[in-house]
VOLODREN-525296 format. One record per residue (C-alpha): residue number from 1; residue in one letter; y, x, z. Coordinates in steps of 0.05 Angstrom, whole numbers, plus 5000, padded with zeros to 4 digits. Layout:
NUM, A, Y, X, Z
...
***
This chain:
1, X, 5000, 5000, 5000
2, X, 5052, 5056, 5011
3, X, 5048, 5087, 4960
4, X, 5044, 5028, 4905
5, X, 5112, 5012, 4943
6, X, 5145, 5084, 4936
7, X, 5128, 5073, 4855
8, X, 5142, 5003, 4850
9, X, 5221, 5031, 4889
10, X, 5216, 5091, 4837
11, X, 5226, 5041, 4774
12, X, 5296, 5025, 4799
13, X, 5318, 5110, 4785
14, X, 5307, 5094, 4710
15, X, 5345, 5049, 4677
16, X, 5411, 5082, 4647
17, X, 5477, 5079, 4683
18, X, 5548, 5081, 4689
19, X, 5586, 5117, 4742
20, X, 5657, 5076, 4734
21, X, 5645, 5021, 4788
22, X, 5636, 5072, 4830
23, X, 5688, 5126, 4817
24, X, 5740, 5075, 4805
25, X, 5786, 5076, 4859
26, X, 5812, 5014, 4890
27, X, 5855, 5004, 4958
28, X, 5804, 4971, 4990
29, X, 5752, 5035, 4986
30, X, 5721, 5061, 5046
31, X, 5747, 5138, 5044
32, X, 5733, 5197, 5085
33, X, 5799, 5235, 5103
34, X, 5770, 5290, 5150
35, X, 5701, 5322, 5157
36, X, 5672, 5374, 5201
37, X, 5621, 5400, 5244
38, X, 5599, 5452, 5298
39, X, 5556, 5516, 5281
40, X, 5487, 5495, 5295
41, X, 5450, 5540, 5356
42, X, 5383, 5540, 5372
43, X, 5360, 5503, 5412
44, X, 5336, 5532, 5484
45, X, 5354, 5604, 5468
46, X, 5420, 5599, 5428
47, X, 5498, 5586, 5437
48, X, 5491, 5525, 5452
49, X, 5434, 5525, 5505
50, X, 5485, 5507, 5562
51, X, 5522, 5463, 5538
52, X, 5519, 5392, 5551
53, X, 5522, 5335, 5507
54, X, 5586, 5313, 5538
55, X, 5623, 5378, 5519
56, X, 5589, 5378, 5441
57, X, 5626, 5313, 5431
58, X, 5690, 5331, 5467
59, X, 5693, 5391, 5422
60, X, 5681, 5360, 5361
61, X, 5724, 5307, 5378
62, X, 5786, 5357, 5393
63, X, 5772, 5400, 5327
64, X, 5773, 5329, 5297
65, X, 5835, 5308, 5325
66, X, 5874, 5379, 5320
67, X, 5850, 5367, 5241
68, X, 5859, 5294, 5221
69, X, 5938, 5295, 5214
70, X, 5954, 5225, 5255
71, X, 5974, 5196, 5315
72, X, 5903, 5200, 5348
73, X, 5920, 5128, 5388
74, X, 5907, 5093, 5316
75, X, 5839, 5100, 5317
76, X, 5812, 5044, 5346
77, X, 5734, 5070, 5350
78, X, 5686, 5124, 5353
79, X, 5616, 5122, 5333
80, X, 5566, 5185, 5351
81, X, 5493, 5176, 5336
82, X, 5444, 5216, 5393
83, X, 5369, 5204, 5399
84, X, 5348, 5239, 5461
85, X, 5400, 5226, 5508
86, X, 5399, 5151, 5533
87, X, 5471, 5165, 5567
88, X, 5498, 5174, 5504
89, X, 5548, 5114, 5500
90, X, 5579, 5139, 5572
91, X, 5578, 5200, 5540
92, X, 5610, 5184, 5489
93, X, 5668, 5142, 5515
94, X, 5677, 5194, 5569
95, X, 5685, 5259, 5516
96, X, 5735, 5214, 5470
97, X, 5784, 5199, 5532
98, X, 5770, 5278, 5549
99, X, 5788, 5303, 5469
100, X, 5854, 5271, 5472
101, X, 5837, 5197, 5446
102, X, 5876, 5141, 5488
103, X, 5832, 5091, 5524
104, X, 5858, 5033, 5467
105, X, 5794, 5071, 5428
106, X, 5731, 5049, 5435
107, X, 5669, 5088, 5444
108, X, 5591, 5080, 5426
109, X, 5524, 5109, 5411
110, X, 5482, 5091, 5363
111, X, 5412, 5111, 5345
112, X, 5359, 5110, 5285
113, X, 5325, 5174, 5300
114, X, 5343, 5226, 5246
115, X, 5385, 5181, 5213
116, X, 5427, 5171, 5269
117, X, 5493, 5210, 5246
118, X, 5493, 5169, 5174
119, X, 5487, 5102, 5216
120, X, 5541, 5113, 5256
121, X, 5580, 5126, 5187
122, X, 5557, 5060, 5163
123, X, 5571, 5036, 5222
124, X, 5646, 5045, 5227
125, X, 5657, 5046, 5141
126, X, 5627, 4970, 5157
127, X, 5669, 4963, 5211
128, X, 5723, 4970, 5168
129, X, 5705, 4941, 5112
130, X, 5702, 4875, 5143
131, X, 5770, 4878, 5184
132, X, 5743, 4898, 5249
133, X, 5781, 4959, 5255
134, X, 5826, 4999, 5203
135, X, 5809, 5069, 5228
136, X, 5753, 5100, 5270
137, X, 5717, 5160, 5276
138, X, 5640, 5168, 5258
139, X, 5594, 5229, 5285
140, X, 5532, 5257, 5304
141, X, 5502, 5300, 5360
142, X, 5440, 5331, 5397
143, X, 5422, 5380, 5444
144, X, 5351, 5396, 5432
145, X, 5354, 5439, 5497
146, X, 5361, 5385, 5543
147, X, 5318, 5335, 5519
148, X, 5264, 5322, 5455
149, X, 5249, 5246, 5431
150, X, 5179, 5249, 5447
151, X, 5157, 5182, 5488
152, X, 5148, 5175, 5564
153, X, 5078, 5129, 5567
154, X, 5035, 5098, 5512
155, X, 5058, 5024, 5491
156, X, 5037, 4962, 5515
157, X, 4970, 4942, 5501
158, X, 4978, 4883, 5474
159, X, 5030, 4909, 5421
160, X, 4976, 4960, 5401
161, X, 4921, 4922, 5401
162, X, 4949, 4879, 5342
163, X, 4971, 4935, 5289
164, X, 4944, 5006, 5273
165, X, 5015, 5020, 5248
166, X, 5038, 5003, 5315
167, X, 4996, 5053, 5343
168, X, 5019, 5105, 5287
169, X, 5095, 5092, 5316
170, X, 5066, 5132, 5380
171, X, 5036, 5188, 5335
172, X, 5071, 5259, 5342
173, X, 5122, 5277, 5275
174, X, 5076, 5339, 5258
175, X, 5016, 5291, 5250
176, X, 5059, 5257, 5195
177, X, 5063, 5319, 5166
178, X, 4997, 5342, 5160
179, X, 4983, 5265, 5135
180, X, 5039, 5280, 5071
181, X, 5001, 5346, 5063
182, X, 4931, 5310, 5058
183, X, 4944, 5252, 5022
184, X, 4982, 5286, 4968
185, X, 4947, 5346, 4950
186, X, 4996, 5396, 4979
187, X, 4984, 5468, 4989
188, X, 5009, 5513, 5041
189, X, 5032, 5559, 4983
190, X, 5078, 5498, 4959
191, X, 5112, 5489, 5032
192, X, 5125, 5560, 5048
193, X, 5151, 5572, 4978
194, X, 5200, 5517, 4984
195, X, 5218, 5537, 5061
196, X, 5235, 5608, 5041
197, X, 5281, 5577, 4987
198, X, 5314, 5541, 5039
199, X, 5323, 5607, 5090
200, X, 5350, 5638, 5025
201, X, 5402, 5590, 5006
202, X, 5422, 5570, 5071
203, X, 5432, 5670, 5089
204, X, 5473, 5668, 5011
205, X, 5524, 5606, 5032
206, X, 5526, 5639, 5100
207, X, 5545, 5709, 5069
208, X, 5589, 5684, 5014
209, X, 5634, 5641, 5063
210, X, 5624, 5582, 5042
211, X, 5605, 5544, 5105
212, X, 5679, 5574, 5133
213, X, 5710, 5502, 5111
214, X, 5666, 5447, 5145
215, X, 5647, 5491, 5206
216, X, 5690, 5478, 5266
217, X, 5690, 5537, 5322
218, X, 5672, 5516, 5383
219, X, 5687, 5559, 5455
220, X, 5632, 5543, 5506
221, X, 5595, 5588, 5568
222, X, 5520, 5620, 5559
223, X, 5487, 5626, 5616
224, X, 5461, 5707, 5604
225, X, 5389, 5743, 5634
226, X, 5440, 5757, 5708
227, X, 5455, 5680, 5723
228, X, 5521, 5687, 5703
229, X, 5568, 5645, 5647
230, X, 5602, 5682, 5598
231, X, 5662, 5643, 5549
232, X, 5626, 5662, 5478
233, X, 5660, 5618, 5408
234, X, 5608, 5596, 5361
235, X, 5630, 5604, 5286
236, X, 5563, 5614, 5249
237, X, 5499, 5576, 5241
238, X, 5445, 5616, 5292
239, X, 5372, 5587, 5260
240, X, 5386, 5627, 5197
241, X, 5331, 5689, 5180
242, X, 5357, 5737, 5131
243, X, 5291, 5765, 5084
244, X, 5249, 5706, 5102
245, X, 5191, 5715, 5035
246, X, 5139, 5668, 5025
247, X, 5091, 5719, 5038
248, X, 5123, 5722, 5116
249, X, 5115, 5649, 5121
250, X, 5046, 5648, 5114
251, X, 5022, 5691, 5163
252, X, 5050, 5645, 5208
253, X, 4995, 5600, 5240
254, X, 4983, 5527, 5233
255, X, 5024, 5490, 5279
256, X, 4970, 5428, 5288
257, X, 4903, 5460, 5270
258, X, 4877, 5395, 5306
259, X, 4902, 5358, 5235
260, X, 4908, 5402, 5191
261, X, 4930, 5485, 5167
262, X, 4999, 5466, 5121
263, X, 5058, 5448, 5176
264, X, 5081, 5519, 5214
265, X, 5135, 5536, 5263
266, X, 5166, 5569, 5187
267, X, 5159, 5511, 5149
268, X, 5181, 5467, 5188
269, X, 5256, 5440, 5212
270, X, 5285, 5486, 5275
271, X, 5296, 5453, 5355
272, X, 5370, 5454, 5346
273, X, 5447, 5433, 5378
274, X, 5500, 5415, 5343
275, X, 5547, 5361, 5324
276, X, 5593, 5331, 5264
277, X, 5644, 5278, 5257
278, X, 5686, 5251, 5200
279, X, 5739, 5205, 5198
280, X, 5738, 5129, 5162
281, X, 5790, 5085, 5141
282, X, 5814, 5045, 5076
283, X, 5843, 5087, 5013
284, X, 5909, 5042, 5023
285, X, 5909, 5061, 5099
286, X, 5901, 5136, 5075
287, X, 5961, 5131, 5026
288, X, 6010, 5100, 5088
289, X, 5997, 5152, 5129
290, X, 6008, 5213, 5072
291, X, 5937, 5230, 5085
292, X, 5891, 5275, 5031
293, X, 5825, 5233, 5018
294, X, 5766, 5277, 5015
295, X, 5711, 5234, 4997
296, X, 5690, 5155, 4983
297, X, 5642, 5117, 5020
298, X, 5605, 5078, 4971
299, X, 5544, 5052, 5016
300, X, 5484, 5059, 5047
301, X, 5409, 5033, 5056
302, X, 5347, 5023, 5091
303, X, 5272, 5031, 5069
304, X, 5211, 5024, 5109
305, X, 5139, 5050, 5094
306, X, 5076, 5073, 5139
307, X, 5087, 5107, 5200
308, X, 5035, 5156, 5187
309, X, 5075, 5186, 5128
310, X, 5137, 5168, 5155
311, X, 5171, 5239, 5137
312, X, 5174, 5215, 5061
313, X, 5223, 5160, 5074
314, X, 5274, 5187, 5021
315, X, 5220, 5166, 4968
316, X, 5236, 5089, 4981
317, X, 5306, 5101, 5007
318, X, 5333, 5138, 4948
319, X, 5305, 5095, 4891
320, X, 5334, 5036, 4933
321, X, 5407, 5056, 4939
322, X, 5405, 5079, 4868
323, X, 5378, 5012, 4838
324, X, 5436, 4975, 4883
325, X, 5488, 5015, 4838
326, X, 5450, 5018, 4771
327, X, 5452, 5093, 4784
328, X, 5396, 5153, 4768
329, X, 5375, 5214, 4798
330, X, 5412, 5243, 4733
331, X, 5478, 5221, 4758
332, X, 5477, 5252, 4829
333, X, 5504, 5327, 4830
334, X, 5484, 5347, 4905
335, X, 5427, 5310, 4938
336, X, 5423, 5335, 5003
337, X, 5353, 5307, 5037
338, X, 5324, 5323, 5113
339, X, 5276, 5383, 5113
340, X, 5243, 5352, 5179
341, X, 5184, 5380, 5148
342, X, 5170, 5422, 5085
343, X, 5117, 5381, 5068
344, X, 5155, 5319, 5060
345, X, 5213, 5359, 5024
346, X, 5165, 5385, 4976
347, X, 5133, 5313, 4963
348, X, 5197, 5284, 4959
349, X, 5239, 5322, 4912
350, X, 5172, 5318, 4867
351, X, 5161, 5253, 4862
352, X, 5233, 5233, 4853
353, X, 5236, 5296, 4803
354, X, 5296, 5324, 4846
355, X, 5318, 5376, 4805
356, X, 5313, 5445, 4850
357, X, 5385, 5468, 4842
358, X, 5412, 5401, 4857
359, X, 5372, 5387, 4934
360, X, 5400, 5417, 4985
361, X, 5441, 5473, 4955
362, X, 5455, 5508, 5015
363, X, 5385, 5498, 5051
364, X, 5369, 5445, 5096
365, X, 5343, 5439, 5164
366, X, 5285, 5491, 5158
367, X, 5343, 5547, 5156
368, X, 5404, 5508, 5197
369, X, 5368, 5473, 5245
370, X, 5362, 5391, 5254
371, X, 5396, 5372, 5312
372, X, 5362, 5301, 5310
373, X, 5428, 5247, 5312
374, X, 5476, 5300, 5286
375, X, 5442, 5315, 5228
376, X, 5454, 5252, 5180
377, X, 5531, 5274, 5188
378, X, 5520, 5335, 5183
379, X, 5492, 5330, 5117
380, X, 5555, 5291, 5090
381, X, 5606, 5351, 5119
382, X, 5559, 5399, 5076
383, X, 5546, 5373, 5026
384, X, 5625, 5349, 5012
385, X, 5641, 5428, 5017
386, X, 5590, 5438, 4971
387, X, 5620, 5391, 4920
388, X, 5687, 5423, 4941
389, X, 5668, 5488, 4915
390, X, 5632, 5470, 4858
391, X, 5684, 5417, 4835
392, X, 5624, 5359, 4827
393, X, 5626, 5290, 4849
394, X, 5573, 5244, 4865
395, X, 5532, 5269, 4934
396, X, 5466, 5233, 4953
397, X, 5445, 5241, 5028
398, X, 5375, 5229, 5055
399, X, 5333, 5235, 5119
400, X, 5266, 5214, 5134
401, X, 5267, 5169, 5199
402, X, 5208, 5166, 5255
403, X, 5159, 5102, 5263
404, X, 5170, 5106, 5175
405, X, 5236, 5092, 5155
406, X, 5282, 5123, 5104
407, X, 5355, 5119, 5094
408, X, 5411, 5143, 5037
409, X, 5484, 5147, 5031
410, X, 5519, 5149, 4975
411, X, 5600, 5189, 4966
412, X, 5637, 5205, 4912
413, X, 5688, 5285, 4912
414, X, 5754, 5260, 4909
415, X, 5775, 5335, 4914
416, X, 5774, 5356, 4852
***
């Protein structure tokens, strides 16, 4: 059944298209005005290992605010998605007030797993799209040091009892993967190829500066090896290895030999922190307020298919939000999808014949790390820098969501 529903979704990439309706501007377009994130540490070891969740999003909200060129008191609210951290909204609200926003701004969390940063985009570009609020701030953010998303107890019985797929919802992410592996014919040859692509993308961006313009540096304190806290500012990306080969990769052991020998600790997405925000309002809103418009939102969409292959939700998400605009693969320049595993990248950009120089440009989260609710921002700040320097305009974002769920955004470069 899954996968007669991935190809029956793939049909809608094919027809021919026209990008006009959706590079027309109009007044009433959801636009992005400011976009940035943190470096991204890892997690339990790195830059970030001390700091709290709190302090992420009080950063990232001050870097916004010092960068977004308006009276911060017109934003009226602020969206952060966060998986691991069920204080999040107080969070949240708390940080905001902290970063310089007056108390007239609301505050929330919001989460979908690794989709989490791109709902809480929808979630305020809806917002104002349907006269709600006029301007509000959307982000992401996770510290995979503190706390993981793994469950506390088994579910009920009787919810179990009535659906195998229920069960799979309880089923660790790295059984998912070795699932993708199996029931596509992937190799381990395939995954660590593609992973080392990603480490080598992600070390040439890093080294040619091109990160320098959606990275915001953060000051925090690192607790060192003597107890005490030193002041240290984060500028780079920590999860990066320079020289990673293919040949490295696999003499890296299986991370789940109890399901199977493809998914490693190398192929595999990096226990990271970090967070990203950008800011939402109308095109006509932009214009009053003299502000350069960096981006259009043009929508969003959810896909479900089985839990146990849940990591190759971008296979039904994608074909989805393309069909909705009468758009193809063709038309997208940068597609940037969720490495949560190499296995379901590699499946992924294959069956939706992703061209390789077109997904994820500067590596994905097996080089920079996926911070679980900040990545789905994350990906929009990159991959609108990306566009920036290329001078392209149509971006595609992607993530794979746990208990089998995909999701995809959809922005148009108005930098060029």
């Amino acid at each position: 059944m899954a996968v007669e529903r991935v190809t029956s979704l793939l049909k809608h990439i094919t027809p021919g298209s026209s990008l006009s309706h959706i590079t027309t501007k109009n007044p009433d377009d959801i636009v992005i005005t400011t976009a940035i994130r943190t470096p991204l540490g890892k997690g339990g070891k790195g830059g970030f290992k001390d700091t709290t969740v709190e302090y992420l999003i009080m950063a990232t909200l001050e870097a916004t605010r010092e960068r977004m060129g308006f009276d911060p008191a017109l934003v009226e609210d602020i969206t952060f998605g966060n998986v691991s951290d069920a204080k999040a909204a107080y969070k949240t609200r708390a940080a905001a007030l902290a970063a310089g926003f007056p108390n007239t701004a609301g505050a929330n969390s919001v989460n979908r797993f690794c989709a989490s940063g791109l709902k809480s985009v929808a979630d305020i570009a809806h917002s104002i799209a349907n006269g709600s609020i006029e301007i509000g701030i959307a982000g992401g953010v996770e510290s995979m040091t503190i706390g993981g998303d793994k469950l506390d107890a088994p579910f009920d019985e009787s919810v179990t009892s009535k659906s195998q797929e229920a069960v799979d919802c309880m089923q660790p992410m790295g059984w998912t993967s070795e699932n993708v592996g199996k029931d596509f014919g992937l190799t381990r040859q395939q995954v660590d190829e593609f992973s080392a692509e990603s480490f080598r993308r992600a070390e040439a961006a890093q080294k040619a500066g091109w990160t320098v313009d959606e990275i915001a540096p953060i000051t925090t304190k690192v607790k060192g090896p003597d107890g005490e806290l030193k002041e240290v500012t984060l500028t780079r990306d920590e999860g990066i290895r320079p020289g990673t080969t293919p040949e490295g990769l696999g003499k890296i052991r299986s991370a789940f030999p109890q399901w199977g020998n493809i998914t490693t600790g190398g192929n595999a997405s990096q226990v990271t922190d970090g967070a990203a925000a950008v800011v939402l309002m109308k095109r006509s809103r932009a214009i009053q307020l003299g502000l350069p418009v960096m981006a259009k939102y043009v929508g969003s969409t959810i896909a479900g298919l089985a839990p146990r292959i849940m990591g190759i939700g971008p296979t039904v998400a994608i074909p989805k939000l393309l069909g909705k605009y009468g758009l193809t693969i063709e038309d997208i320049d940068v597609v940037e999808v969720n490495e949560a595993f190499g296995t379901m990248a590699v499946y992924t950009r294959d069956f939706l014949k992703i061209p390789s120089e077109k997904m994820n440009p500067r590596g994905g989260a097996i080089a920079l790390g996926h911070p679980l609710g900040a990545t789905g921002t994350r990906q929009i700040v990159t991959g609108l820098s990306e566009l920036r320097r290329t001078k392209k305009k149509i971006l595609l974002t992607s993530m794979c969501i746990g208990t089998g769920q995909g999701m995809a955004g959809l922005f148009v470069n108005e930098q060029l």
